[in-house]
N, CA and C of each residue as an Amber inpcrd file, in Angstrom:
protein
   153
  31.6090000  42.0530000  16.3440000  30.6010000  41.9310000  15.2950000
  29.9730000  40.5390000  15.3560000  28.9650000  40.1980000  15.2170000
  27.8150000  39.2640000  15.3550000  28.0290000  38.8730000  13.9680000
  28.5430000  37.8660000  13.1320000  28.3000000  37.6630000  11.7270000
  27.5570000  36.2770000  11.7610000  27.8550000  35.3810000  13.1330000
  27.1340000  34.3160000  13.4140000  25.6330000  34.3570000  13.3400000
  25.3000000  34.8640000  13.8500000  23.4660000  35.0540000  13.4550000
  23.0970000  35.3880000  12.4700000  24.1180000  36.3320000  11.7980000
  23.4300000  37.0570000  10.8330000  23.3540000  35.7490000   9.6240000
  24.3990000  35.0550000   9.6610000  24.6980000  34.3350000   8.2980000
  23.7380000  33.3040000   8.3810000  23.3860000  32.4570000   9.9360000
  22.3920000  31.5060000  10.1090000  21.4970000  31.8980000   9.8190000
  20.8930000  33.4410000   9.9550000  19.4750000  33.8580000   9.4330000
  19.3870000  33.9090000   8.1460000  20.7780000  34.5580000   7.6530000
  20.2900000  34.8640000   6.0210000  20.2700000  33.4620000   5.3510000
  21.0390000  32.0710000   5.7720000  20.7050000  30.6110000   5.5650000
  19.2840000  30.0050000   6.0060000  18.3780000  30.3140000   7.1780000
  17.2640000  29.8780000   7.4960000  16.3900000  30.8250000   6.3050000
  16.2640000  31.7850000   6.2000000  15.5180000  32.9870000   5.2530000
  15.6230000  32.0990000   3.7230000  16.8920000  31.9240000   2.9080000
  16.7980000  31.4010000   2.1410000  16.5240000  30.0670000   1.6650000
  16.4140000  29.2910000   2.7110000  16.1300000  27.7440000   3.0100000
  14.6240000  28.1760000   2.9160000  13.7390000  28.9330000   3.7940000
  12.3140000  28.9530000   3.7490000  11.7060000  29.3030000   2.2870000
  12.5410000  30.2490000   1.6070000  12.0370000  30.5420000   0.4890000
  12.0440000  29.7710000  -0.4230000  13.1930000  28.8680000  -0.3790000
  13.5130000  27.8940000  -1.6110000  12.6440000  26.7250000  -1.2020000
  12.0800000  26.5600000  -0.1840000  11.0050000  25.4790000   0.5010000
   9.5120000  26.3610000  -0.7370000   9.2520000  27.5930000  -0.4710000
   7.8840000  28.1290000  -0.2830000   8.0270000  27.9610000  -1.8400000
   9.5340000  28.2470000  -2.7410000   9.0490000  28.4300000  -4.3480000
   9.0960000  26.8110000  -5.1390000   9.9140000  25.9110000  -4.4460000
   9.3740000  24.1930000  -4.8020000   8.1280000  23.9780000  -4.3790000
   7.2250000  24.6310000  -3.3000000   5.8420000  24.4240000  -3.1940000
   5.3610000  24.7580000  -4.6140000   5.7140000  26.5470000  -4.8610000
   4.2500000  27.0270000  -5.6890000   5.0460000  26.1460000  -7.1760000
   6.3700000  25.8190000  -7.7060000   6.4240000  25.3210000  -8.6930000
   5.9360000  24.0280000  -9.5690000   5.8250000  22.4450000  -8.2090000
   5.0580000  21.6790000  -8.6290000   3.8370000  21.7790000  -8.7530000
   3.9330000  21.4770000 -10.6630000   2.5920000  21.5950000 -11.1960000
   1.3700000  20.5860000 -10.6750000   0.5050000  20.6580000  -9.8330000
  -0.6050000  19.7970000  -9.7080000  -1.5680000  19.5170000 -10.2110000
  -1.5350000  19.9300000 -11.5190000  -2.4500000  19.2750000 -12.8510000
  -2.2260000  18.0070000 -13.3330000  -0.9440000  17.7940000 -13.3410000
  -0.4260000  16.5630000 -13.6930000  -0.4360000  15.1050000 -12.7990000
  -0.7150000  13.7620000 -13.1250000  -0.6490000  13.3450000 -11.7160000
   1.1220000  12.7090000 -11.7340000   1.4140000  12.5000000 -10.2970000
   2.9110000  12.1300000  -9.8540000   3.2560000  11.2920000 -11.2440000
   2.4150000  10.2320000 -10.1820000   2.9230000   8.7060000 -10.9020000
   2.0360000   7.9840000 -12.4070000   3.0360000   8.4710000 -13.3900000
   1.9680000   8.2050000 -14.7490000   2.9130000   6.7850000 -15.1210000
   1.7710000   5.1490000 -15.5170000   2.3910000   4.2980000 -15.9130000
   3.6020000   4.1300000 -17.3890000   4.4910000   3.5930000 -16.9440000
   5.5100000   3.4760000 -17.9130000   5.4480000   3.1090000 -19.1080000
   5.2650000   3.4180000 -20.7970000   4.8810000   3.1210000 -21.8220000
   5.4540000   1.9090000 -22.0970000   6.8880000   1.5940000 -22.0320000
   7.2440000   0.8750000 -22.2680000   7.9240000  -0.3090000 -21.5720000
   6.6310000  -0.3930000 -20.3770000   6.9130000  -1.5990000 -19.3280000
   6.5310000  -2.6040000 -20.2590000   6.7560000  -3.6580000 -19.5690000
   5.9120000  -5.2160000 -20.2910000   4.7130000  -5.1070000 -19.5690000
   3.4410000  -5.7680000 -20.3180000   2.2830000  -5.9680000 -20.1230000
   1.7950000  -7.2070000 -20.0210000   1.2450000  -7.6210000 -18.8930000
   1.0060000  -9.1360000 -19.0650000  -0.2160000  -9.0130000 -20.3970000
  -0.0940000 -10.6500000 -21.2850000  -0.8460000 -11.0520000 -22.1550000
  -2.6070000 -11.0000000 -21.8280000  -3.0520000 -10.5970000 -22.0170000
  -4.5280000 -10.8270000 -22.2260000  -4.8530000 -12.3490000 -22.5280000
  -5.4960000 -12.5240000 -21.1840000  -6.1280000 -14.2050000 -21.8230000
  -7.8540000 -14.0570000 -22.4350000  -7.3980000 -14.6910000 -23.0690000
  -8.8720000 -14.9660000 -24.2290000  -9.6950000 -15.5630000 -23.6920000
  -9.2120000 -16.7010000 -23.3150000  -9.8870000 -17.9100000 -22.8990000
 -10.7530000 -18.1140000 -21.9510000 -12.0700000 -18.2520000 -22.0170000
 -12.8260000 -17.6330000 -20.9400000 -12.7420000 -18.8130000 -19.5810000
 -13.1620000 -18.6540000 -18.3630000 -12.8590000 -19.9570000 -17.0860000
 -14.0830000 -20.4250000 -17.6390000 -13.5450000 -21.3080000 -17.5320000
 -14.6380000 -23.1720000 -17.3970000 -15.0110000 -23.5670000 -19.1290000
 -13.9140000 -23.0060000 -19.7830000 -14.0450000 -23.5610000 -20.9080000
 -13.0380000 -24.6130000 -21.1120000
């Protein structure tokens, strides 16, 4: 009995699918990288140059 192929196929088969359904699941409406709310922000300078 051949169970060697069979099991590598039914592992390649389910590897492709679980590839093809993380494709269609990330949502691409959203973008990746959204900035962190609660990073630090550098200060705003007021002060205009050459004053």
């Amino acid at each position: 009995m051949a169970f060697r192929p069979l099991i590598f196929g039914v592992l390649f088969i389910a590897v492709f699918v679980m590839i093809i359904l993380s494709l269609i699941w990330v949502d691409k409406s959203h973008p990746i990288r959204q900035p962190d709310p609660l990073a630090p922000t550098a200060p705003a300078n007021s002060a205009q140059p050459g004053q």
